[in-house]
LOGULO-186251 format. One record per residue: x, y, z negated of N, C-alpha, C in turn; residue number from 1; residue in three letters. Coordinates in Angstrom, 3 decimals, padded with zeros to 6 digits. Layout:
BEGIN
     n_px     n_py     n_pz    ca_px    ca_py    ca_pz     c_px     c_py     c_pz   i  aa
        X        Y        Z        X        Y        Z        X        Y        Z NUM Ala
...
//
This chain:
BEGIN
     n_px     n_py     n_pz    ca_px    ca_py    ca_pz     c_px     c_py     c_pz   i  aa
  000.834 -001.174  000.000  000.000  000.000  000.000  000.887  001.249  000.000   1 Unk
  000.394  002.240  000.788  001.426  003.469  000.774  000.757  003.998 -000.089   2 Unk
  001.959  005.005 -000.975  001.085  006.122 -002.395  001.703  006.951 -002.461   3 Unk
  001.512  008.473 -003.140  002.113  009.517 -003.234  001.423  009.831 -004.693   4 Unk
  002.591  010.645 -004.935  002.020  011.448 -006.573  001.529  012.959 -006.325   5 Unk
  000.271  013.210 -006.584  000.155  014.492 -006.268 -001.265  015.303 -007.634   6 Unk
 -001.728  016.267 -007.003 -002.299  016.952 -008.096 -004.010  017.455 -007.478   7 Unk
 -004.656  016.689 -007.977 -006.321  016.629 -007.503 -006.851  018.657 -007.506   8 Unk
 -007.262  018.949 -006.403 -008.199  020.571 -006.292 -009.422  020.246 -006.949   9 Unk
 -009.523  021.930 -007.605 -011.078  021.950 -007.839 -012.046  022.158 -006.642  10 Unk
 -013.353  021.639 -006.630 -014.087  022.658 -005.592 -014.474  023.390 -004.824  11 Unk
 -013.851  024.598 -006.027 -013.975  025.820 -005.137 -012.682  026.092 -004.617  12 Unk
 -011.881  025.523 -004.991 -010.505  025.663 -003.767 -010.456  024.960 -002.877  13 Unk
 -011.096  024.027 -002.889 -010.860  023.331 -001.886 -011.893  024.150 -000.490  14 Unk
 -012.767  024.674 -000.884 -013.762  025.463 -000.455 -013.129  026.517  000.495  15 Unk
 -011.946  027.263 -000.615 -011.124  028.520 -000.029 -010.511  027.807  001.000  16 Unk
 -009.662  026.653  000.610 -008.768  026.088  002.059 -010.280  026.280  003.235  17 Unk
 -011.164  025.844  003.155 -012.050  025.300  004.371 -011.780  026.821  005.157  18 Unk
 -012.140  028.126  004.339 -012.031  028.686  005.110 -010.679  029.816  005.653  19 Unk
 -009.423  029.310  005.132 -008.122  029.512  005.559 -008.546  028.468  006.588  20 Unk
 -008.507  027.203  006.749 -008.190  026.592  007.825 -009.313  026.747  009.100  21 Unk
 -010.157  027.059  008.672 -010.952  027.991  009.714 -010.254  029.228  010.954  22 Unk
 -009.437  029.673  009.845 -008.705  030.888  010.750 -006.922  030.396  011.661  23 Unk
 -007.064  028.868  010.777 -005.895  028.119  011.563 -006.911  027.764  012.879  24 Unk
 -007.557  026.756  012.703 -008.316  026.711  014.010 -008.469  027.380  014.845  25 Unk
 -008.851  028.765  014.522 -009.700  029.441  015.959 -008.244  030.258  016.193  26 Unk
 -007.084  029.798  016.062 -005.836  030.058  016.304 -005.214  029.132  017.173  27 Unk
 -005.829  028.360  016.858 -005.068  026.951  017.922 -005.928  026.223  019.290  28 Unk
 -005.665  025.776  019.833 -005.793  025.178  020.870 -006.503  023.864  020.780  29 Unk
 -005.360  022.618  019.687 -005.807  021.860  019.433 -004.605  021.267  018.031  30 Unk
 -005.539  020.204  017.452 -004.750  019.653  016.380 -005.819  018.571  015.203  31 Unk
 -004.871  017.876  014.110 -006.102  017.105  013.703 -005.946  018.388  012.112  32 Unk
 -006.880  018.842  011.449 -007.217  019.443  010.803 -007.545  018.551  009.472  33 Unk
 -006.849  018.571  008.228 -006.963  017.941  006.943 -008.610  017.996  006.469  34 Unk
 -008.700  016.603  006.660 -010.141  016.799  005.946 -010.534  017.354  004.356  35 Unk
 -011.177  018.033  004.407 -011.507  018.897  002.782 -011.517  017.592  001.601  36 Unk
 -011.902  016.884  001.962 -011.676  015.648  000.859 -010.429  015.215  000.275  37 Unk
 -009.460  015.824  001.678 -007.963  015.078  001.279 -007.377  016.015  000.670  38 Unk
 -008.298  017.563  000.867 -007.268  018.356  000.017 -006.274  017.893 -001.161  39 Unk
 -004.995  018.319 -001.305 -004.232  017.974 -002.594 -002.490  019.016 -002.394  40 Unk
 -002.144  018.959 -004.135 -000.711  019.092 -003.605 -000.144  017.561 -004.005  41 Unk
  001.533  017.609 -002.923  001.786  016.296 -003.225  002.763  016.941 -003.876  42 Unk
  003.303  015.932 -004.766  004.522  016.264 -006.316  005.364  015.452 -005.203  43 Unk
  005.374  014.356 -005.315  006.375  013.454 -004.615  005.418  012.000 -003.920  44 Unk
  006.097  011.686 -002.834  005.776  010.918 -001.745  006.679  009.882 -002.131  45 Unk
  005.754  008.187 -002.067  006.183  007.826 -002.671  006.707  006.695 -001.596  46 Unk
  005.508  006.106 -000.782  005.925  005.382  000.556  005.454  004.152 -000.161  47 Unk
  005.569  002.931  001.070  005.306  001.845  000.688  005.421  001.143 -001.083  48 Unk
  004.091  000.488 -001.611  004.360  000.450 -003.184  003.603 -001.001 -003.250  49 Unk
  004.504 -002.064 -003.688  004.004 -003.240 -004.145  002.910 -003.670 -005.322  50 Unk
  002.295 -004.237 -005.501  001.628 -004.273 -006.955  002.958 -004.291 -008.117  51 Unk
  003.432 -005.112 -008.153  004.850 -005.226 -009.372  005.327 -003.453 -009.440  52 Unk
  005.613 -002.804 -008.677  005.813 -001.897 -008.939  005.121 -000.549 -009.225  53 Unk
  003.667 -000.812 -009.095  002.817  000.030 -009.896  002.780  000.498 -011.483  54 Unk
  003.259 -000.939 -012.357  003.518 -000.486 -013.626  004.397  000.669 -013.693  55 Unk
  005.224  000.421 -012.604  007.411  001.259 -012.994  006.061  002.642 -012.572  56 Unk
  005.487  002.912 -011.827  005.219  004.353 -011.243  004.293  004.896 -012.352  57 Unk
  003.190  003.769 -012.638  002.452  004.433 -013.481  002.690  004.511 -015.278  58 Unk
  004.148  003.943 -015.760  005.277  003.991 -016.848  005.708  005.496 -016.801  59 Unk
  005.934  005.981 -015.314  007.214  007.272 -015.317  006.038  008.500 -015.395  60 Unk
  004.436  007.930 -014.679  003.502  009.103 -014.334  003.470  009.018 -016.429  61 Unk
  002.725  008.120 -017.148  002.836  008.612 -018.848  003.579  009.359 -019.225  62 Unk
  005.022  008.701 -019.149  006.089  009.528 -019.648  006.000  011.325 -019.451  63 Unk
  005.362  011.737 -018.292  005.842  012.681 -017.492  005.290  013.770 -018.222  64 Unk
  003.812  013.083 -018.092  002.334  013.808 -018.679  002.246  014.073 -020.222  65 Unk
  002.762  012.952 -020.822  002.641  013.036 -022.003  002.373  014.403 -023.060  66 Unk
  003.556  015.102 -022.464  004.015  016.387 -023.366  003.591  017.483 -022.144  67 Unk
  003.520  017.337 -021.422  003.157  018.578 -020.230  001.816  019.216 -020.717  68 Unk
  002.044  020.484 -020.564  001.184  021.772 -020.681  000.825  022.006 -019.682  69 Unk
 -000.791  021.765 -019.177 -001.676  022.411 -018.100 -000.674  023.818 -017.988  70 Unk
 -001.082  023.758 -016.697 -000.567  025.217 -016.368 -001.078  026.120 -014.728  71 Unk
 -000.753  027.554 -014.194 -001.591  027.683 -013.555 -000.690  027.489 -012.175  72 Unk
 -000.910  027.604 -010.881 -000.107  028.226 -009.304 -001.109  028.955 -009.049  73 Unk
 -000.162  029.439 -007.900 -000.667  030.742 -007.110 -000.408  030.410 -005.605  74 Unk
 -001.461  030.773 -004.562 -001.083  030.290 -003.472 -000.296  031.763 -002.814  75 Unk
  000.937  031.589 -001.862  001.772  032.557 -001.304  001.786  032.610  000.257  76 Unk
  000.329  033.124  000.811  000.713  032.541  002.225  001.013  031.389  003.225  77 Unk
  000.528  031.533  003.802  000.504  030.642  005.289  002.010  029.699  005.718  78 Unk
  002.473  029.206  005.648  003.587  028.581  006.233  003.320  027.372  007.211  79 Unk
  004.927  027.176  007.923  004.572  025.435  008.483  006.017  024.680  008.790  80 Unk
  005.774  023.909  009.136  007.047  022.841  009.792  006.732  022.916  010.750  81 Unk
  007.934  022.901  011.721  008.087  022.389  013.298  008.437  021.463  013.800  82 Unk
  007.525  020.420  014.256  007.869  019.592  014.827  007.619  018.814  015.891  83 Unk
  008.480  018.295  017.157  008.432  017.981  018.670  007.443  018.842  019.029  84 Unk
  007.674  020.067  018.905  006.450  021.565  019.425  005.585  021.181  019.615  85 Unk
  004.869  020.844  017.889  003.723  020.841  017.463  004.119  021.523  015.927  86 Unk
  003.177  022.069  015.516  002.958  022.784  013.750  002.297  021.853  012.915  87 Unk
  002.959  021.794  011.496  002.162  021.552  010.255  002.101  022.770  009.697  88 Unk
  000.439  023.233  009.709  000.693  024.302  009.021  000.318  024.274  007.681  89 Unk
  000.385  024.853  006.512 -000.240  024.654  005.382  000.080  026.479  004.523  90 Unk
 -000.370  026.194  003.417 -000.692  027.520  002.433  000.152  026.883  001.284  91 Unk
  001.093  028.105  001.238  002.606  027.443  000.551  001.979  028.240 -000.953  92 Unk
  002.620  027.586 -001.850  002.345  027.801 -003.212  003.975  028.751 -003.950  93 Unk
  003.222  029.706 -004.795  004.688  030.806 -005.152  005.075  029.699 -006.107  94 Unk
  006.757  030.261 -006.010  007.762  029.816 -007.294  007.303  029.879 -008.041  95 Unk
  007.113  028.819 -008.772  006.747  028.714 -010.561  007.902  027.096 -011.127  96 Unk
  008.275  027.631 -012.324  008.854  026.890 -013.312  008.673  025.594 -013.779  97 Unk
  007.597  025.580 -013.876  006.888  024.812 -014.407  006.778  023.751 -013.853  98 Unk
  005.990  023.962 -012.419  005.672  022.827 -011.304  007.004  021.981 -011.124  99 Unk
  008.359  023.103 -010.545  009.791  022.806 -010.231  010.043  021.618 -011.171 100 Unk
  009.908  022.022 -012.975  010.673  020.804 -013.851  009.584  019.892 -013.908 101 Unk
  008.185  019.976 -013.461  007.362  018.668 -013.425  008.113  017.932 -012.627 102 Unk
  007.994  018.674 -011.082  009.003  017.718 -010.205  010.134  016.594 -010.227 103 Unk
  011.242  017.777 -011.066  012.424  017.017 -011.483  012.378  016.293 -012.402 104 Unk
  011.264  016.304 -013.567  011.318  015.525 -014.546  010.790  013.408 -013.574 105 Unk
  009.425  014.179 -012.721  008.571  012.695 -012.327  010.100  012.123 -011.598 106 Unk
  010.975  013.400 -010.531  012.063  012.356 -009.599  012.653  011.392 -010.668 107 Unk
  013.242  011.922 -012.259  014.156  011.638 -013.095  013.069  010.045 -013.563 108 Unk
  012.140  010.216 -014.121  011.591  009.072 -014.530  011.524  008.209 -013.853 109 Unk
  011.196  008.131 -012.143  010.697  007.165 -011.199  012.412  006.316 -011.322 110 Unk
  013.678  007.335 -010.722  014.511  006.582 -010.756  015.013  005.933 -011.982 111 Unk
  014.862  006.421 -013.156  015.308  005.407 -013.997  014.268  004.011 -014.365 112 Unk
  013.338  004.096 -013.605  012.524  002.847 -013.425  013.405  002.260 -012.846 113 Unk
  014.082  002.369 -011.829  014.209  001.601 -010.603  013.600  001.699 -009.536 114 Unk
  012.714  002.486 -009.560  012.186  002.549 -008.005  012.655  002.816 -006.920 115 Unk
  012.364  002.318 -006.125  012.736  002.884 -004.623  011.869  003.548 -004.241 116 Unk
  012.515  004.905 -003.738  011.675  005.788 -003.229  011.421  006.038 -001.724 117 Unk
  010.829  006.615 -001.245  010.916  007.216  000.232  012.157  007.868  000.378 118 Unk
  012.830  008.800  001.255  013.723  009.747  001.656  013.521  010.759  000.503 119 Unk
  013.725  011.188 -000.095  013.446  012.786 -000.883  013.923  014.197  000.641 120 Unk
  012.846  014.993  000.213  013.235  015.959  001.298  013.240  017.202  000.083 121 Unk
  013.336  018.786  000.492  013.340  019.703  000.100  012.151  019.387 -000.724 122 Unk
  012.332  019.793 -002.002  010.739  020.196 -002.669  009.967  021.404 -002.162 123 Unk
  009.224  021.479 -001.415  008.282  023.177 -000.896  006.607  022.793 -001.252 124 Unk
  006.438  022.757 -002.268  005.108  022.851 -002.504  004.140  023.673 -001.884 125 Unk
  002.960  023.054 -001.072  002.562  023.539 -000.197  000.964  022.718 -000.294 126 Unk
  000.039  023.509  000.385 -001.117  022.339  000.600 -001.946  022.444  002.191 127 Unk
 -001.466  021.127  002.812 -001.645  021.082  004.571 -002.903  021.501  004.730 128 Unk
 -002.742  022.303  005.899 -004.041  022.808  006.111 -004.573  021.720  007.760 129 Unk
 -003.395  021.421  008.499 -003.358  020.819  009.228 -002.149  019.857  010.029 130 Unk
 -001.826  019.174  010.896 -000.781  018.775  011.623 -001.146  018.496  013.025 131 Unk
  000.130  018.467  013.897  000.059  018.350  015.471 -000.521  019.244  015.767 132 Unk
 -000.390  020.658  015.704 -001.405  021.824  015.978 -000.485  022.701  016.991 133 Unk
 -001.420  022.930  018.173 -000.800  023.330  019.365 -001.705  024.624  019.223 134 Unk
 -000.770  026.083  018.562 -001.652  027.181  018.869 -002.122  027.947  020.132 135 Unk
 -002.848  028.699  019.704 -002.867  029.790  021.395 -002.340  031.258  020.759 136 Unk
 -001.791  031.213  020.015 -001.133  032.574  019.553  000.141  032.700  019.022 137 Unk
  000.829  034.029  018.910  002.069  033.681  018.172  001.895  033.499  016.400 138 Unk
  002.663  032.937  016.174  002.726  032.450  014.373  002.727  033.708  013.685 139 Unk
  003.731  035.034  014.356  003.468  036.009  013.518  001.604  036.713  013.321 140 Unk
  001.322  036.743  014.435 -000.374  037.362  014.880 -000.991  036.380  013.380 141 Unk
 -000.855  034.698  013.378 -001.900  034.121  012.546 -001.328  034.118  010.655 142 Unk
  000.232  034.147  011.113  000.930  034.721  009.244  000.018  035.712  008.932 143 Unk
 -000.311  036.819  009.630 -001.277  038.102  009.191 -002.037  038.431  008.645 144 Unk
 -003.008  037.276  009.221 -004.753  036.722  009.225 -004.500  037.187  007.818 145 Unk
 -005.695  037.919  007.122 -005.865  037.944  005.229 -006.438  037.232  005.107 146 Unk
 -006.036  036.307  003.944 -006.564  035.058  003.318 -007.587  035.010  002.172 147 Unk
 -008.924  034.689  002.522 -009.692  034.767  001.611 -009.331  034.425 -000.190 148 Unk
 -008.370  033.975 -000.596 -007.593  033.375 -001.454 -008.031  034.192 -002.713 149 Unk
 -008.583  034.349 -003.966 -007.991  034.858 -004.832 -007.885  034.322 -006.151 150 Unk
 -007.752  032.989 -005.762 -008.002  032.425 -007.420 -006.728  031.553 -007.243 151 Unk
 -006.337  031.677 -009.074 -005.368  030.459 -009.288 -006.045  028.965 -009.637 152 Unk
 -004.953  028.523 -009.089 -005.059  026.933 -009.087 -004.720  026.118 -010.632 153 Unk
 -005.552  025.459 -011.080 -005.160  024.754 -012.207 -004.370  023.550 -012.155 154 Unk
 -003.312  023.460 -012.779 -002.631  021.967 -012.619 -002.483  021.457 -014.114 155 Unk
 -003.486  020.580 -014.148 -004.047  019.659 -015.583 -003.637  018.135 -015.633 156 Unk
 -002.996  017.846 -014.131 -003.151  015.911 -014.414 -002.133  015.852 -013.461 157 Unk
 -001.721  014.762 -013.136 -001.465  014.145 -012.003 -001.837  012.788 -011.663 158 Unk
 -002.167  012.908 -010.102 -002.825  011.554 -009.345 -001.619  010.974 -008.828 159 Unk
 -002.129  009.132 -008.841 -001.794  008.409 -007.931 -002.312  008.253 -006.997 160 Unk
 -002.194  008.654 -005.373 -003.465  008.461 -004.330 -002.435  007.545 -003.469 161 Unk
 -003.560  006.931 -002.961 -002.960  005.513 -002.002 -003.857  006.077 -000.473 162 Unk
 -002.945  005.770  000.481 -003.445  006.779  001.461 -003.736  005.985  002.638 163 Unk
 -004.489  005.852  002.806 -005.621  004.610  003.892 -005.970  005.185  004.947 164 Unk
 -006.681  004.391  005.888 -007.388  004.708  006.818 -008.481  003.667  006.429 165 Unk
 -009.789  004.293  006.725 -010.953  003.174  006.163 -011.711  004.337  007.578 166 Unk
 -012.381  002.965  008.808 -013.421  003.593  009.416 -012.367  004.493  010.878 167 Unk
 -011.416  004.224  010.934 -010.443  005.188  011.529 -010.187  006.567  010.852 168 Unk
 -010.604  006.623  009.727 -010.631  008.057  008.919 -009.127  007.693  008.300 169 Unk
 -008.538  008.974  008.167 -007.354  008.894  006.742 -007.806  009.557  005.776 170 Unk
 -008.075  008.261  004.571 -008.480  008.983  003.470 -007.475  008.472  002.297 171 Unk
 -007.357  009.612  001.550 -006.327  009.490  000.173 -006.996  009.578 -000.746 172 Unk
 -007.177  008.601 -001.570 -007.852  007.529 -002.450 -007.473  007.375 -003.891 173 Unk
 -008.051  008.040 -004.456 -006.745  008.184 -005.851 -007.032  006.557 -006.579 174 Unk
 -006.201  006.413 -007.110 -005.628  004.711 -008.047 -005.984  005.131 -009.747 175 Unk
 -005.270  006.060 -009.925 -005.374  006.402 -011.473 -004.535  008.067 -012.123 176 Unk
 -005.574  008.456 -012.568 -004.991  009.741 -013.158 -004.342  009.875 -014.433 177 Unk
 -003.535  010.669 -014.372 -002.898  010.804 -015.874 -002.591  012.477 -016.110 178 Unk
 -003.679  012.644 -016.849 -003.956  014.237 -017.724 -002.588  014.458 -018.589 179 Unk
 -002.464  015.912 -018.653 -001.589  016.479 -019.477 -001.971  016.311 -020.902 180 Unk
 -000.824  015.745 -022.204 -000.868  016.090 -023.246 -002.042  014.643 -023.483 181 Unk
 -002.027  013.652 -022.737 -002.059  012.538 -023.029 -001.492  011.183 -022.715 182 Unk
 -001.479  010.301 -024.051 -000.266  009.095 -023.754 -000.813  007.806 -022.527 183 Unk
 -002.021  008.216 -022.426 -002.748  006.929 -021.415 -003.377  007.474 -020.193 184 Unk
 -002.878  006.496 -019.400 -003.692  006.810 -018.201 -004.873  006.503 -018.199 185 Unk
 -005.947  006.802 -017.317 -007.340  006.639 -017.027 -007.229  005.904 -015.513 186 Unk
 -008.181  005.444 -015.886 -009.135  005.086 -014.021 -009.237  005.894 -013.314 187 Unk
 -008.747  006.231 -011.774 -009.180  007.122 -010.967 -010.567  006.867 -010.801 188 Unk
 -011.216  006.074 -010.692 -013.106  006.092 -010.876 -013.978  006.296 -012.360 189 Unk
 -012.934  006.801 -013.394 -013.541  006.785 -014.124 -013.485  008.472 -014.475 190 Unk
 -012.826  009.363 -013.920 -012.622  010.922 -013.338 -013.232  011.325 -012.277 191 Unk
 -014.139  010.380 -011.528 -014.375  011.321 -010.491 -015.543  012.170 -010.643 192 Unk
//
């Protein structure tokens, strides 16, 4: 099963992305556009994950959470990756402290599990708004666009989501959450 560690949206943000990525769209040409369901940020990507090694991930997600203090982000604008001239674009999240040593703390726990991880790339916390997106404008014209945006984001837990296709859909499926400032994980169906 492929899985990533990442951090579940409320509602109404996920709401705000619908209509940031609204203004990615009528910017582009063509592309597949993140379904509002999949909204998320990812902490770390985790890649192919055996059952045996679910304990080691969901051992390092306790550890992580345990003592962590909810805390807030802020989204900073429009960004993307380039790649074989096509865009990922997404709505990059400002520097904060906090998120950074969540990060380094989950990399520090996973490896002293033992896990094997995916590649590690740059940490740029970000949340996709889309990929393979062939615009009809220049990037500076749609950086511009004002972003309906004005609320901060709460980061209270972190998810395990296992990332499927069910139906030809890609859907990311959370496994089990683990809240801040507690020693046990929960059921991802028992949070939703």
């Amino acid at each position: 099963m492929r899985v990533f560690i990442g951090v579940r949206l409320p509602e109404v943000i996920k709401e705000q992305l619908v209509a940031i990525q609204g203004e990615v769209k009528r910017a582009s040409l063509k592309g597949s556009f993140t379904d509002p369901d999949n909204f998320h940020l990812t902490i770390r990507f985790i890649g192919e994950m055996n059952p045996e090694q679910q304990s080691a991930i969901e051992a390092a997600l306790t550890y992580c959470t345990a003592d962590q203090v909810s805390f807030l982000i802020e989204p900073d604008g429009l960004g993307y990756f380039f790649k074989k001239n096509k865009w990922i674009i997404w709505l990059g999240i400002k520097e904060n402290n906090h998120l950074h040593h969540l990060y380094e703390q989950l990399n520090a726990a996973l490896l002293k599990g033992k896990m094997i991880l995916a590649k590690e790339v740059a940490f740029i916390p970000h949340l996709t708004l889309g990929r393979g997106i062939v615009l009809s404008q220049e990037w500076e014209t749609l950086s511009k666009v004002p972003l309906p945006f004005d609320q901060k984001i709460p980061v209270t837990a972190l998810t395990l989501f296992e990332s499927v296709r069910l139906n030809g859909k890609l859907v990311y499926r959370p496994i089990a959450d683990f809240p801040f400032n507690s020693q046990a994980s929960h059921s991802a169906s028992n949070n939703q």
